[in-house]
N, C-alpha and C positions, 0 to 999 in steps of 0.2 A: 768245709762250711759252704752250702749253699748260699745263690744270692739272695733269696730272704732274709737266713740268717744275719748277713753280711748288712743286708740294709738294717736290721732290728740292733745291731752291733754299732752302727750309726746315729741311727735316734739317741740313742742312750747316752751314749758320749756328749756328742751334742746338748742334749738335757743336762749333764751335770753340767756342762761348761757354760750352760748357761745360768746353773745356779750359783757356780760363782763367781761371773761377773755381776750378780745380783748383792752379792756380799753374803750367799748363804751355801759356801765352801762346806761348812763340817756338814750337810746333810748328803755331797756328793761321796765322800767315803763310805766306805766300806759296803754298799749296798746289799741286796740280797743274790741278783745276780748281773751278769753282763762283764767286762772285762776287770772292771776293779771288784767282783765278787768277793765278799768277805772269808771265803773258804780258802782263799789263797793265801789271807795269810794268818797263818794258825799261831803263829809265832806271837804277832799284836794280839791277836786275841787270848793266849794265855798269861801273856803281861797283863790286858785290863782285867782278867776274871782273878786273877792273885795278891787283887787291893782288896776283896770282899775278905781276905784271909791276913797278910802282910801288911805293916806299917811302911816299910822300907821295900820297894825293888829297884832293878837299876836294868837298863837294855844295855848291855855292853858288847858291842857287834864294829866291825869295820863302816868306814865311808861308806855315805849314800844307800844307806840299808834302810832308809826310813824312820830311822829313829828320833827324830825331831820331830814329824808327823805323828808319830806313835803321843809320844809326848804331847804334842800343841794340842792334839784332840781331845784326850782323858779332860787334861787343863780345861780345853773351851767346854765340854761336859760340865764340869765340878762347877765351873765359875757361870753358867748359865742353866743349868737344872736342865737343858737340853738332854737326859740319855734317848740313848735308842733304845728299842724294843726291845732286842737280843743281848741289853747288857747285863754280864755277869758277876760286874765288879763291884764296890763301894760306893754307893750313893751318899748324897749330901741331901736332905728335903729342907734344906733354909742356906741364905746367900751366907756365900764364905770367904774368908778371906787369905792370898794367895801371894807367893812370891815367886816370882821366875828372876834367875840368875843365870851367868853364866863368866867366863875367866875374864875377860875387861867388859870398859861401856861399849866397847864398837861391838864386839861380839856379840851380847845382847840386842842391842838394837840390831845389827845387819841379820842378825838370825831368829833371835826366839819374838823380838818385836816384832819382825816383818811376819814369822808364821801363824802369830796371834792376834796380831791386827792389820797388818800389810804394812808398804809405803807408806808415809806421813803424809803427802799426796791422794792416798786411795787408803784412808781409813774405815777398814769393813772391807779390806782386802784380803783377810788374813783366814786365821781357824773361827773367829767368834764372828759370831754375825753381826752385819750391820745395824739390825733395828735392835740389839741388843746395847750395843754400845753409846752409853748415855754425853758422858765427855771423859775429857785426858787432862793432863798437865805435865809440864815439857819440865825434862831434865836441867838443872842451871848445868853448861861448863862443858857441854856436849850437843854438837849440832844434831837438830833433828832426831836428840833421843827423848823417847816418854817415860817419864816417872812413875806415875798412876792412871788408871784406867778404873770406872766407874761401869761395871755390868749389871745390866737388868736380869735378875734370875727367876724360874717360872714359879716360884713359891710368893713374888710380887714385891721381895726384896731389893736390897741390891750387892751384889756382890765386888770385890776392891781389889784388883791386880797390880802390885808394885814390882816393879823391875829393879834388880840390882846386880850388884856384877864383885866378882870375889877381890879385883882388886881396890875397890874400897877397903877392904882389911876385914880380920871378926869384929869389930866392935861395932860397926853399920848393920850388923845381922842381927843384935841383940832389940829387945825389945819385947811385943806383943806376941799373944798364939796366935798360932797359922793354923787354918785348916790344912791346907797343899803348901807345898816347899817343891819347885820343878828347877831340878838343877840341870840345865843341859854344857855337856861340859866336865870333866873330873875337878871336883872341888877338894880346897885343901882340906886337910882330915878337923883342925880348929873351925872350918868354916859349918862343915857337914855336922860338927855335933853341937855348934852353937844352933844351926837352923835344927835339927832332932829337938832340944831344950824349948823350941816355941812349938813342937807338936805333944808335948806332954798331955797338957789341960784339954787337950779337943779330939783327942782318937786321930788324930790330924795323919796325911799322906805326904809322903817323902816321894818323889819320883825322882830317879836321878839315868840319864841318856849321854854315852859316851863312847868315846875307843879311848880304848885303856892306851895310851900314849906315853905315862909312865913305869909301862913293865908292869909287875904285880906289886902293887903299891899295896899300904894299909887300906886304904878303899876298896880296891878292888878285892883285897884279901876277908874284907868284911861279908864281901858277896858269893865269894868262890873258894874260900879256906880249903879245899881239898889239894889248891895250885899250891899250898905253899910248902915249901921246901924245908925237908927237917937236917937240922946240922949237923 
């Protein structure tokens, strides 16, 4: 790479990193080109193209593979009418409503809260943008964790992000239809089919982002049935 190259390699970064300490993180993904070029990873891209087809997928990949990302983005997508240009998945054209969970409250909060709104300190740090973000309301029983989240979505609705976490038990899962169900985290198999039961009514999306940490479990066997082992 030449030094041109090199400086034009510079801008670029530069300019996302400035977009998100602006609070407008999900327009710095996946670009067209430059060093986070969307061709690199083909992998997230046939995850989001497999919701225009799939009720249910799941990324099940080792640590630090981006699978949160993968995840946090589709989410900030769905829940603010934001697609990009090039997408090939599942659209929503009216605000939806949306549950991100994951195995306790810290967990949620130190993870899939921070990736979709940031810090409690720096809210509009996260994957949804800040002017998208109307208000929150704080979990009772747990410091500095959010409950709900109120998003402005481009259809002029507004769409509702609740957070919950599996060791509430199934019976906190029941309720209303969900558009999106984002499970990051393997959930238990009672929790995954009670949240499936609120995607009946709405065509609704299941995403669910993990490493498979229980071996081949019934979950993972729902994804991969070819792993399972005959007696």
């Amino acid at each position: 790479m030449n030094s041109d190259e090199e400086l034009v390699e510079r801008i670029k970064i530069r300019e996302e990193l400035a977009r998100r300490e602006k609070g407008e993180k999900l327009f710095s993904y996946y670009p067209d080109e430059g060093p986070l070029r969307r061709e690199l990873y083909a992998k997230h891209m046939q995850f989001f193209a497999a919701g225009s087809i799939h009720q249910e997928r799941a990324a099940i990949a080792g640590n630090r593979t981006g699978k949160t990302i993968m995840g946090s983005y589709e989410t900030t997508c769905h829940l603010t009418g934001l697609y990009p240009s090039w997408w090939e998945g599942k659209r929503f054209d009216h605000p939806v409503d949306v549950w991100a969970a994951s195995d306790t409250g810290e967990t949620t909060r130190n993870i899939l809260q921070f990736a979709l709104l940031g810090s409690l300190g720096d809210i509009g740090g996260g994957m949804v943008p800040k002017n998208n973000i109307i208000d929150c309301s704080s979990r009772r029983g747990l410091a500095d964790a959010i409950d709900t989240v109120n998003i402005k979505h481009s259809s002029g609705g507004i769409s509702t992000l609740a957070y919950k976490s599996y060791d509430q038990g199934r019976e906190k899962f029941q309720g209303t239809a969900k558009h999106l169900i984002y499970l990051d985290e393997e959930p238990p198999q009672d929790i995954y089919f009670e949240c499936l039961t609120r995607l009946m009514t709405t065509s609704g999306l299941m995403l669910c982002t993990f490493t498979p940490l229980k071996g081949l479990s019934d979950i993972v066997l729902r994804y991969l049935p070819e792993m399972a082992v005959e007696e």
